[in-house]
C-alpha positions in Angstrom: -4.9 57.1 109.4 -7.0 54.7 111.9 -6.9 51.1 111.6 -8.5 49.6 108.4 -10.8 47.0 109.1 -12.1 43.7 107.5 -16.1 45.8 106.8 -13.9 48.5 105.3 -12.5 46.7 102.4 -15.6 44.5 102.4 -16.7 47.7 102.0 -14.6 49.5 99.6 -14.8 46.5 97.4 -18.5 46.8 97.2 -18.1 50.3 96.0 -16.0 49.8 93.4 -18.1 47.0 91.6 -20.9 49.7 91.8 -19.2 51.5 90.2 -18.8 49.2 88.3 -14.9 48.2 88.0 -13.0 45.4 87.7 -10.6 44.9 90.4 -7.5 42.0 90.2 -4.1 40.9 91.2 -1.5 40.8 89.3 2.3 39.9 90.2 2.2 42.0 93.5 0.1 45.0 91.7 -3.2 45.9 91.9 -4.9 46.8 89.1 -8.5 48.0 88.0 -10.6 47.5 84.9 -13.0 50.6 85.0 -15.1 52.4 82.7 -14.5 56.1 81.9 -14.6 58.3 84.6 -15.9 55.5 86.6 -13.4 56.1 89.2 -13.0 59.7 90.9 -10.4 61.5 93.0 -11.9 60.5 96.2 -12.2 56.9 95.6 -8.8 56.2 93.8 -7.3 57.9 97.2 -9.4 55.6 99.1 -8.0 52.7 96.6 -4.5 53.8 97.4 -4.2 53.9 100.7 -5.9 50.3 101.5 -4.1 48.7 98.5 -2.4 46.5 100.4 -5.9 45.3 101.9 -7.2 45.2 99.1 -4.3 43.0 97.5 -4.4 40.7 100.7 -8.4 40.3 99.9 -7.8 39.3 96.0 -4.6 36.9 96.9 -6.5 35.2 99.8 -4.4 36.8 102.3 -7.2 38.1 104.8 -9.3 40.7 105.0 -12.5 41.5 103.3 -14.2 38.8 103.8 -11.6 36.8 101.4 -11.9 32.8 100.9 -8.6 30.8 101.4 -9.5 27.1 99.1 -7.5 24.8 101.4 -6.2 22.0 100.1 -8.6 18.6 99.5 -7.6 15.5 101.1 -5.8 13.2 98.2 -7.9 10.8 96.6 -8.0 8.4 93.7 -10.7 11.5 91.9 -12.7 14.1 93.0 -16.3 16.1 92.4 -16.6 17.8 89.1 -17.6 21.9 90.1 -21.4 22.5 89.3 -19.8 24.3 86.2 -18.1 21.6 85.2 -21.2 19.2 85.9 -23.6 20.8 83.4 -21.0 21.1 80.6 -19.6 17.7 81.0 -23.2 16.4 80.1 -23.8 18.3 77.9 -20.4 17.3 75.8 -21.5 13.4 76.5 -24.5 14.4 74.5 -22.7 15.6 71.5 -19.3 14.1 71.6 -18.2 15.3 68.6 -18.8 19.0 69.1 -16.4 21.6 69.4 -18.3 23.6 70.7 -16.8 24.2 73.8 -13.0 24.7 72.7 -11.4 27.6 73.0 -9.1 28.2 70.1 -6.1 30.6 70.5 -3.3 31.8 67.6 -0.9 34.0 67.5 1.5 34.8 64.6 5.5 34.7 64.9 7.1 37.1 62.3 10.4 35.5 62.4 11.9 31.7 62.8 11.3 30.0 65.7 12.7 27.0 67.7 9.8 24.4 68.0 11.8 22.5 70.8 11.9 25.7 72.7 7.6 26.0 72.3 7.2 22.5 73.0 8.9 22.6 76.3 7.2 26.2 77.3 3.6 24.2 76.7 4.6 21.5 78.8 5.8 23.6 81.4 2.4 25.0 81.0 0.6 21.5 81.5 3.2 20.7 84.8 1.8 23.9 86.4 -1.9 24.0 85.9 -3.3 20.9 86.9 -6.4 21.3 84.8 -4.5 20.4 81.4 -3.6 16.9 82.9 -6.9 16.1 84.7 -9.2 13.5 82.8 -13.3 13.1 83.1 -14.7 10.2 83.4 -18.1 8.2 84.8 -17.1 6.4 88.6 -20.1 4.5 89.1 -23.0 6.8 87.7 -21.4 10.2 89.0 -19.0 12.3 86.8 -15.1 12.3 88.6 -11.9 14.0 87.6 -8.5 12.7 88.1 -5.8 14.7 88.4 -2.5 12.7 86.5 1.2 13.8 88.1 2.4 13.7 84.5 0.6 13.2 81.0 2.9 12.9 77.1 2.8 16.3 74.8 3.7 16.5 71.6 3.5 19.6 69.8 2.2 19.5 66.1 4.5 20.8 63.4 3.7 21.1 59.7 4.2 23.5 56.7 1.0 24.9 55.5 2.6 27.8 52.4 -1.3 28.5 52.3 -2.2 28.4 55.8 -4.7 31.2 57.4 -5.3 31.4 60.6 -9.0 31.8 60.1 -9.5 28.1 58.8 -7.5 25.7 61.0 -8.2 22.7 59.1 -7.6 19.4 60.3 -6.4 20.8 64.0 -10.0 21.9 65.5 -11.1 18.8 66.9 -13.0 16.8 69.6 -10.9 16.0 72.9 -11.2 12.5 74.4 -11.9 13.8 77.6 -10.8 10.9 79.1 -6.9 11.1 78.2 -5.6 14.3 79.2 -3.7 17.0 78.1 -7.1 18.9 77.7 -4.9 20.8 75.4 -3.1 20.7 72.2 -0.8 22.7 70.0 0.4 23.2 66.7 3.2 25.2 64.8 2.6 26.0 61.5 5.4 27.4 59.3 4.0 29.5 56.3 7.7 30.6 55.4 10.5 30.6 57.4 10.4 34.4 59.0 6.7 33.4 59.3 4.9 31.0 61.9 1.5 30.5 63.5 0.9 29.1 67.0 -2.5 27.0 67.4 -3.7 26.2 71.0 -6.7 24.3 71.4 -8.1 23.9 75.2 -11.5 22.3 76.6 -13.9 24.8 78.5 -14.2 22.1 81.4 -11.1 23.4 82.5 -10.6 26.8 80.8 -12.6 29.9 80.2 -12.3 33.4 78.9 -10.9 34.7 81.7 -8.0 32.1 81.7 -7.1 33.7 78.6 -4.8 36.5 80.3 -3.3 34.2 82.7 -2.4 31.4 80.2 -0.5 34.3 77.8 1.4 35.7 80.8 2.5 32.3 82.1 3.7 31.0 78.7 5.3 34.4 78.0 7.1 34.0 81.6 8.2 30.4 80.8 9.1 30.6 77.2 11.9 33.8 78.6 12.6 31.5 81.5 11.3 33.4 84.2 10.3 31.9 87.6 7.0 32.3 88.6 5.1 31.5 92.1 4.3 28.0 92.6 1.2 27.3 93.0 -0.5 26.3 96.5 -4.4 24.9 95.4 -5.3 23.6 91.8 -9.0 23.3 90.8 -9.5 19.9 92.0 -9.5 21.9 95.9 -12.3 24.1 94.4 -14.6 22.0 93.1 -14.3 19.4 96.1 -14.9 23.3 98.3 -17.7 24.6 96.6 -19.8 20.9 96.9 -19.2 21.7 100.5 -22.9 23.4 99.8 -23.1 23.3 104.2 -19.4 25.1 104.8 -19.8 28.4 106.8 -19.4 30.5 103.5 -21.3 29.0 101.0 -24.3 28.1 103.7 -24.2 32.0 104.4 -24.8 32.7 100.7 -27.1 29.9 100.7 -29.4 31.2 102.9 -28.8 35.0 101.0 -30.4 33.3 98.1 -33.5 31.5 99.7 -34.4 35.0 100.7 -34.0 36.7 97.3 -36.3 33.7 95.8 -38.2 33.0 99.0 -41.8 32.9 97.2 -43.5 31.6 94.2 -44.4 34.1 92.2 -42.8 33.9 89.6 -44.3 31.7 86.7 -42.8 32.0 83.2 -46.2 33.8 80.8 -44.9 31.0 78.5 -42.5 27.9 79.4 -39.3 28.5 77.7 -37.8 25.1 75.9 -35.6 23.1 77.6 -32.3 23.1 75.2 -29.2 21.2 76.4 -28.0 24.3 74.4 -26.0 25.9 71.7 -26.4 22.9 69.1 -29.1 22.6 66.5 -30.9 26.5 67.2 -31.0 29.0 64.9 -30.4 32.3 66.5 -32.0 35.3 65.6 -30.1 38.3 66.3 -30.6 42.8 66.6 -28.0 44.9 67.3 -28.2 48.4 67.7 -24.6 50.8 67.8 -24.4 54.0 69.9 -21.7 56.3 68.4 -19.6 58.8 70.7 -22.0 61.4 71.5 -25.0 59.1 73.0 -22.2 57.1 74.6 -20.7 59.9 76.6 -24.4 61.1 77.2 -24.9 57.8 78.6 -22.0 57.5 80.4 -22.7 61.2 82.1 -26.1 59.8 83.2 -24.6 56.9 84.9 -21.9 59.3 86.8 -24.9 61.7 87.9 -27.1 58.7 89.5 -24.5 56.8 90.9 -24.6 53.9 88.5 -22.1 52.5 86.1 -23.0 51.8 82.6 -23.7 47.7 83.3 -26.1 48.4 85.8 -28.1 51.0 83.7 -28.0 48.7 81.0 -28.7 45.6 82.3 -31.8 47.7 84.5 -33.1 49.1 80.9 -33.0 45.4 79.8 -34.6 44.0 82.5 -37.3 46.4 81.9 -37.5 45.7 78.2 -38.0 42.0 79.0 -40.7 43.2 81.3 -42.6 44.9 78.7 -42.6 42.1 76.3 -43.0 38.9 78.5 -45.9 40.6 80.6 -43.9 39.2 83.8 -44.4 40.8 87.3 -40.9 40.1 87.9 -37.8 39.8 85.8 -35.0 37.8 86.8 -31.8 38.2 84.4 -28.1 36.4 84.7 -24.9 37.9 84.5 -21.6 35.7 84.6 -18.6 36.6 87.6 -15.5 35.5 87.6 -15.3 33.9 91.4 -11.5 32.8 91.2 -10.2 36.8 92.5 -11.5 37.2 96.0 -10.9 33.1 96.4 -7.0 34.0 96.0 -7.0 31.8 92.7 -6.1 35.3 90.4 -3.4 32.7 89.5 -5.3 30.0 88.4 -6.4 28.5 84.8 -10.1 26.7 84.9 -13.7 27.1 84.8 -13.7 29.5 87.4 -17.5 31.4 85.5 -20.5 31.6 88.1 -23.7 33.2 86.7 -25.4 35.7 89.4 -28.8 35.8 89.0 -30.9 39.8 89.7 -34.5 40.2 90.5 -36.7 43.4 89.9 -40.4 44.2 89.9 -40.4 46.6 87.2 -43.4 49.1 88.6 -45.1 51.5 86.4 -45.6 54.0 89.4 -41.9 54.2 89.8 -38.9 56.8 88.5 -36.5 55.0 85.9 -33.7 56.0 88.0 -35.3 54.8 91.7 -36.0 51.1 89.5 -32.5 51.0 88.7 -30.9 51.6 91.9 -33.0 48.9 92.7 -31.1 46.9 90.0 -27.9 48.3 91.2 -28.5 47.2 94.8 -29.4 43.6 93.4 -26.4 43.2 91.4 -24.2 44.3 94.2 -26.0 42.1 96.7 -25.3 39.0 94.1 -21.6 40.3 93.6 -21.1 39.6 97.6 -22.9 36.2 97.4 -21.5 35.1 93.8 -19.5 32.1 95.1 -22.9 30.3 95.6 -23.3 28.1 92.1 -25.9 29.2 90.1 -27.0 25.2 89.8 -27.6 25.1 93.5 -29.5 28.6 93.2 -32.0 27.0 90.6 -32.2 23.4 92.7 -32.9 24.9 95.7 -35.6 27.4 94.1 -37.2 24.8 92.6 -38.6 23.4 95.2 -40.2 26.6 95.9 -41.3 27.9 92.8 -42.6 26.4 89.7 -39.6 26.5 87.6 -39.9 23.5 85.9 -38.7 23.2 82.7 -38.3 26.7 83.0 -35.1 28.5 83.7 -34.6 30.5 87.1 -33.2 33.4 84.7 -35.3 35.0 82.0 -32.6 36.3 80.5 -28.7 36.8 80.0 -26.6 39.8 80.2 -22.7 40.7 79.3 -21.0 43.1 78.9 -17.1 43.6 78.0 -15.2 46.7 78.1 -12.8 46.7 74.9 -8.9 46.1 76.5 -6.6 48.8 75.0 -3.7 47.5 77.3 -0.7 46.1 75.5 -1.1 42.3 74.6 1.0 40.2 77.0 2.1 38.1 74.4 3.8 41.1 73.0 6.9 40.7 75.3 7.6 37.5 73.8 7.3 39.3 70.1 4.0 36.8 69.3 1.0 38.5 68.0 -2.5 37.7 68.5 -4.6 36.7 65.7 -8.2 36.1 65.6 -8.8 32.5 65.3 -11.6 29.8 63.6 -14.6 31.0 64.9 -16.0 27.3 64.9 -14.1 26.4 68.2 -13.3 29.9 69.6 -15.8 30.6 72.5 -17.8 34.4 72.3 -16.9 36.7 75.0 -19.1 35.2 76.9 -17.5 33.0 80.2 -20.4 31.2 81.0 -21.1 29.0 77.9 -21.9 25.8 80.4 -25.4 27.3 80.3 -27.3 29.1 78.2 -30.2 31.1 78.2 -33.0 32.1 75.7 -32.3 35.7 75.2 -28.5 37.3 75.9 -27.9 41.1 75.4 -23.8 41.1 75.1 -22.9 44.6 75.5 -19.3 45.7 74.3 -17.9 48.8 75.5 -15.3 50.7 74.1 -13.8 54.1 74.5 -15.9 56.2 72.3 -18.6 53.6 71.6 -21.5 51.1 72.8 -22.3 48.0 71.0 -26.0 46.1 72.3 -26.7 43.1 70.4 -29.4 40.7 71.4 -29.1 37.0 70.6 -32.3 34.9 70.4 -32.5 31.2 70.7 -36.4 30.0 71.7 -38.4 29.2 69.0 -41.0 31.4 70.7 -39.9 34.6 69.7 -39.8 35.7 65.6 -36.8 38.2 64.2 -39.4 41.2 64.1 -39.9 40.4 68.2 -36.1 40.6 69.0 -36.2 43.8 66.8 -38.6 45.2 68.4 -37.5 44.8 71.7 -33.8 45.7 70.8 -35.7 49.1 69.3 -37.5 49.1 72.8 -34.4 49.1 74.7 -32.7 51.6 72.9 -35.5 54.2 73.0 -35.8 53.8 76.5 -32.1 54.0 77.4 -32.5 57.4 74.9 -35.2 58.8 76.5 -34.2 58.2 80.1 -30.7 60.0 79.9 -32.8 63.3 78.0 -34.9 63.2 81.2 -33.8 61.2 84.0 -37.5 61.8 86.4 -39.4 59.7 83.9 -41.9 57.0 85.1 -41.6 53.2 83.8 -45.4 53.4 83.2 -44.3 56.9 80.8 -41.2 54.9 79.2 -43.4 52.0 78.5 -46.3 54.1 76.6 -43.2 56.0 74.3 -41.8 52.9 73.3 -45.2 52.1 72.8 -46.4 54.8 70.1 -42.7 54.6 69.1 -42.5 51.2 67.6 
């Protein structure tokens, strides 16, 4: 075997998020997220033999093009992230939404020693600096502190009647100003029966935190050690407003060349909304059932794409086709704490990554979305670089205006079949008040007129599109969600087809 370089697990890592997997630390092992059949003998041997590279780039050990967040010099506060920023105005705006609380529960089928979950939760808020870090105004910027020690108490009452799908009184709004950013409560139904409420703000939590947060209270609450932690989110924020450091200049100047011109001028100006309160949303979904999927999922293996890109390239299209746009520029949210070496940390960690096509009539379906494919693996390689920055320095370019950069939003989330790591401490997940339990989605700090969330599971595809301008009727995001679908249909039947052929179908199809 010849010595591995840093370009060849730059460039194995680039592969593999073509392919479209999910790769991540965890306690020492490597482990991937991948669609079916998304991985292949050739490249899991390639994943085995440079899995220590591989681990040394997700841990911030070297290699790869990794980033190591040193520590910030102390001070009294520090820079909110750009994440943090928008949603921390956007909360001053309506401070008595809930909004942006992330609500989790989980049922214990037998007693329980409250004392014992108190002390796990606070052992909790002593590791992850983001539970005892407050928000405030220093002069006319936003600042966190970061507190060496903050009082938790954990709630306790007996609710006979209780369901964990209305929380009552506990859903509430955080003073953002007097840390924990969290709360708890235990709730005994009976004694052999108890529910666990945890409430935590998005400024310093998201989706993805959800898996880290279960594992470390499952580790403390059986009292077993865990690695200290080196940085806490306070060193990334005060990193990533270092717009000028070496990295984030490099991506920088990657993104001045992807939106180097003008030409792109929204047909009509979407509204500016702060977001998510006060808009109805209009909503089409559409369901593929086990044979399209694997159809699908066949076509992707045979073009070298992975379902995300295909989709997200059909929906780029489809947005093409009913905005009348040249260009199409869609958002898709990356989790930027794994190749930073913060697998370990809690926070707001989201970045949306922002893809640009020029959907061309003249062209094959499949040569448009390799086009797509090469965009979003371009933005995977640059997706440290906040989206904020992307649209503040394109807006001096481009007439974006009250305009987003982004015409649309796209997710997609492959259905977890692994076992539950709150299962080793016998606590069962339980789905939650939907009134302060964040969708799927980890970039709520923003939010877009259009979304297409895609879930993924093993035998099925689930597309729904989520409408929140006032410009488009329920019959539009129907039509385009029929659009989509016939496209995606017609392109796996017959691969060679033009855009300009797709387009007419949907056309006499509608």
């Amino acid at each position: 075997m010849g010595v591995t370089t840093n370009a060849d697990v730059a460039g194995l890592m680039s592969r593999l998020r073509t392919a479209g997997v999910q790769v991540r630390a965890d306690e020492g092992r490597l482990v991937l997220d991948a669609p079916r059949g998304a991985v292949d003998h050739g490249l899991l041997a390639l994943v085995r033999e440079h899995k220590q590279d591989l681990l040394r780039l997700l841990t911030g050990g070297g290699g790869g093009g990794a980033t190591r967040i040193p520590p910030a010099r102390p001070a009294l506060s520090y820079p909110l992230s750009h994440a943090q920023q928008r949603l921390y105005f956007t909360q001053l705006l309506y401070p008595d939404s809930v909004t942006y609380q992330i609500l989790d529960v989980v049922r214990v089928d037998r007693p329980v020693d409250g004392d014992r979950i108190e002390e796990t939760l606070r052992s909790l808020i002593r590791r992850h600096e983001g539970f005892r870090t407050s928000f405030d105004l220093v002069g006319e910027e936003p600042a966190l502190t970061v507190h060496d020690d903050v009082e938790f108490h954990l709630e306790r009452s007996r609710e006979p009647d209780f369901s964990p799908d209305r929380t009552g009184d506990f859903v509430r709004p955080f003073d953002l100003t007097a840390p924990p950013l969290l709360r708890a409560r235990l709730v005994e139904v009976r004694p052999d029966l108890h529910y666990l409420l945890m409430d935590k703000h998005h400024l310093v939590f998201d989706a993805a935190s959800r898996g880290t947060f279960a594992r470390d209270f499952v580790r403390a609450h059986l009292g077993e050690p865990a690695e200290p932690l080196t940085v806490g989110y306070k060193d990334f924020a005060v990193w990533q407003n270092d717009l000028e450091g070496t990295e984030l200049r490099r991506a920088g100047e990657h993104w001045d060349t992807v939106f180097a011109d003008d030409a792109l001028v929204a047909a009509a100006p979407a509204e500016a909304h702060p977001e998510l309160f006060g808009t109805e949303s209009r909503r089409a979904h559409a369901e593929f059932g086990p044979e399209r999927t694997e159809a699908l999922r066949e076509h992707c293996r045979s073009q070298g794409l992975s379902p995300a890109m295909f989709l997200q390239a059909a929906y780029h299209l489809a947005l093409h086709r009913f905005s009348g746009q040249d260009e199409v520029v869609v958002g898709f949210p990356v989790d930027v704490r794994a190749d930073a070496g913060l697998h370990d940390q809690l926070g707001l960690y989201v970045n949306t990554v922002p893809v640009r096509s020029f959907p061309d009539a003249r062209l094959p379906f499949h040569t448009y979305a390799a086009t797509v494919r090469d965009g979003i693996v371009a933005g995977l390689d640059h997706s440290r670089f906040p989206y904020d920055a992307i649209v503040e320095r394109a807006s001096a370019r481009r007439n974006v205006s009250e305009a987003p950069l982004v015409d649309g939003f796209f997710n997609i989330a492959v259905a977890d079949t692994s076992p539950s790591p709150w299962a080793r401490a016998g606590l069962t997940e339980v789905a939650a008040d939907p009134r302060a339990a964040l969708p799927e989605l980890p970039c709520l700090s923003c939010r877009f007129d259009l979304t297409l969330s895609v879930l993924e599971e093993p035998g099925s595809l689930r597309l729904e599109l989520d409408c929140t301008t006032k410009l488009l009727d329920q019959d539009v995001v129907e039509r385009i969600v029929h659009d989509l679908v016939h496209v995606i249909d017609r392109v796996v039947a017959e691969p060679g087809l033009l855009i300009g052929s797709l387009a007419g179908a949907a056309e006499a199809a509608r």
